[in-house]
ZADO-1210 file (C-alpha; in nm, 4 decimals, padded with zeros to 6 digits):
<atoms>
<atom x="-05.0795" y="01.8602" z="09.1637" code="UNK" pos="1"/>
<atom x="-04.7954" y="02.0979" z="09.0538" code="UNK" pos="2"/>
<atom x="-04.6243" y="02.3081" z="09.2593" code="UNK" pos="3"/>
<atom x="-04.8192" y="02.2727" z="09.5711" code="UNK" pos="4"/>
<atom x="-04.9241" y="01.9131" z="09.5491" code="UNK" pos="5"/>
<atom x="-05.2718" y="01.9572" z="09.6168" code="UNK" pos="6"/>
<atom x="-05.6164" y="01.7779" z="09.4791" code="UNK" pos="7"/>
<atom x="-05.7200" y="01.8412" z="09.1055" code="UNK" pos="8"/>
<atom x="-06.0510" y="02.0011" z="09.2982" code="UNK" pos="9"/>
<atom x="-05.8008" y="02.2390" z="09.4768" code="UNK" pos="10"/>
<atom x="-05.6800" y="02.4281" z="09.2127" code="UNK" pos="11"/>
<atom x="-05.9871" y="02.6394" z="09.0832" code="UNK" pos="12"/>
<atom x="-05.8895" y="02.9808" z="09.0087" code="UNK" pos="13"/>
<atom x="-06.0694" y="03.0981" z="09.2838" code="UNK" pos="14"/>
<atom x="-05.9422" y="02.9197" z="09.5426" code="UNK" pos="15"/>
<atom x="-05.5435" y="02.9718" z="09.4034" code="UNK" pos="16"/>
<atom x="-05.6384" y="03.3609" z="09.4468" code="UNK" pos="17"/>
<atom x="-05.7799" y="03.3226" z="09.7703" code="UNK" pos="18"/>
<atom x="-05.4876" y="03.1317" z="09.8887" code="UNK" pos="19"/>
<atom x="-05.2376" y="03.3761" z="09.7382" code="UNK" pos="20"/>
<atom x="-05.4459" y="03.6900" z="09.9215" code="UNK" pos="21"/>
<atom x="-05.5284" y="03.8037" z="09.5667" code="UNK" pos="22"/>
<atom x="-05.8015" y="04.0299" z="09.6330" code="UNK" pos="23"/>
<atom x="-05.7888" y="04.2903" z="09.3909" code="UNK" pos="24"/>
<atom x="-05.7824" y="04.1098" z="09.0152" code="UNK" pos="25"/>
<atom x="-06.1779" y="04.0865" z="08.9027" code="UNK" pos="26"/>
<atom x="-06.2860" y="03.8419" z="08.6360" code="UNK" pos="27"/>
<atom x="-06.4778" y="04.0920" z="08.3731" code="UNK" pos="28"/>
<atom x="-06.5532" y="03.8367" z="08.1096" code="UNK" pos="29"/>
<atom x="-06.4005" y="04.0782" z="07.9112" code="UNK" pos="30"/>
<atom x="-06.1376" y="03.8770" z="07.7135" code="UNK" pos="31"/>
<atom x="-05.8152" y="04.1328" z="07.7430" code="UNK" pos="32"/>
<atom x="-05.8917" y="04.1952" z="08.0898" code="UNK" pos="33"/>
<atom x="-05.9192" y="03.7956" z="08.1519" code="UNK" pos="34"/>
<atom x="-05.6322" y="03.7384" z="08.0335" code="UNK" pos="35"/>
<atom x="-05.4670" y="04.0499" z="08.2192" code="UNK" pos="36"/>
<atom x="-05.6237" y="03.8704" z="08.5590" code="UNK" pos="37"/>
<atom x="-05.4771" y="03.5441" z="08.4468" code="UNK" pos="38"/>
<atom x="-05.0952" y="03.6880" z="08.3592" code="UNK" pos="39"/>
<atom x="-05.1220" y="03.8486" z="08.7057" code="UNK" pos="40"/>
<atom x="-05.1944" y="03.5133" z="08.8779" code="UNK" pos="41"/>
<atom x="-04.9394" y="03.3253" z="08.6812" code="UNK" pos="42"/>
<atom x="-04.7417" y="03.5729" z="08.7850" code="UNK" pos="43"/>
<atom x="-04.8127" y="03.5543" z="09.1768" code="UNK" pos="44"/>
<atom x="-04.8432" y="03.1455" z="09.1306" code="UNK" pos="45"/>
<atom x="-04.4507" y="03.1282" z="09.0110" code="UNK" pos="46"/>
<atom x="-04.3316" y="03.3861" z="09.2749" code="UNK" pos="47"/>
<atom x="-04.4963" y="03.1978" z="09.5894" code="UNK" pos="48"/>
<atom x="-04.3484" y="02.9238" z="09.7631" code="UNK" pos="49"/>
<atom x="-04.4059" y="02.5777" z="09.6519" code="UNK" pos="50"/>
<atom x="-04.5250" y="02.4178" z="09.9548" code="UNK" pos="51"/>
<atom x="-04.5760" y="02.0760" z="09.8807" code="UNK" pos="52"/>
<atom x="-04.8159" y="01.8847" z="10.0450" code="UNK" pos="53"/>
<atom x="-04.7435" y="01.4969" z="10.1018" code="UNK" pos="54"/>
<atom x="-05.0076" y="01.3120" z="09.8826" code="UNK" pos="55"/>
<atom x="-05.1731" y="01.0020" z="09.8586" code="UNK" pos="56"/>
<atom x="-04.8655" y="00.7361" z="09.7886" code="UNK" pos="57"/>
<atom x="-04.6203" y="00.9876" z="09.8719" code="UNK" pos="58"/>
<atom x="-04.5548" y="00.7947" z="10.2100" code="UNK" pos="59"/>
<atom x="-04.3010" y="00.5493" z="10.3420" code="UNK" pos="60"/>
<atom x="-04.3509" y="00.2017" z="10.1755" code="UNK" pos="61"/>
<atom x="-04.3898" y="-00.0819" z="10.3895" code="UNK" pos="62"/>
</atoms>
């Protein structure tokens, strides 16, 4: 699924900052923060490399 290919149950916010080493950006539930957290992940998303992942149907066809 976008830039890395993976599973629709792979990209949970959680798991995007945990594979990006984002350690530091806490979800408050506080909606300016929120959306501070989520600018700064966008952010990180679009700078990383897009390491795509073959998926299902992405093979050879016989």
């Amino acid at each position: 699924m976008g830039r890395t290919g993976e599973e629709w149950v792979a990209t949970r916010k959680g798991r995007i900052k945990h594979a990006l080493g984002i350690t530091d950006l806490p979800h408050t539930h506080h909606a300016g923060q929120d959306a501070q957290e989520l600018a700064r992940l966008f952010d990180a998303v679009l700078r990383a490399p897009a390491e795509r992942r073959p998926r299902r149907g992405d093979g050879p066809q016989d």
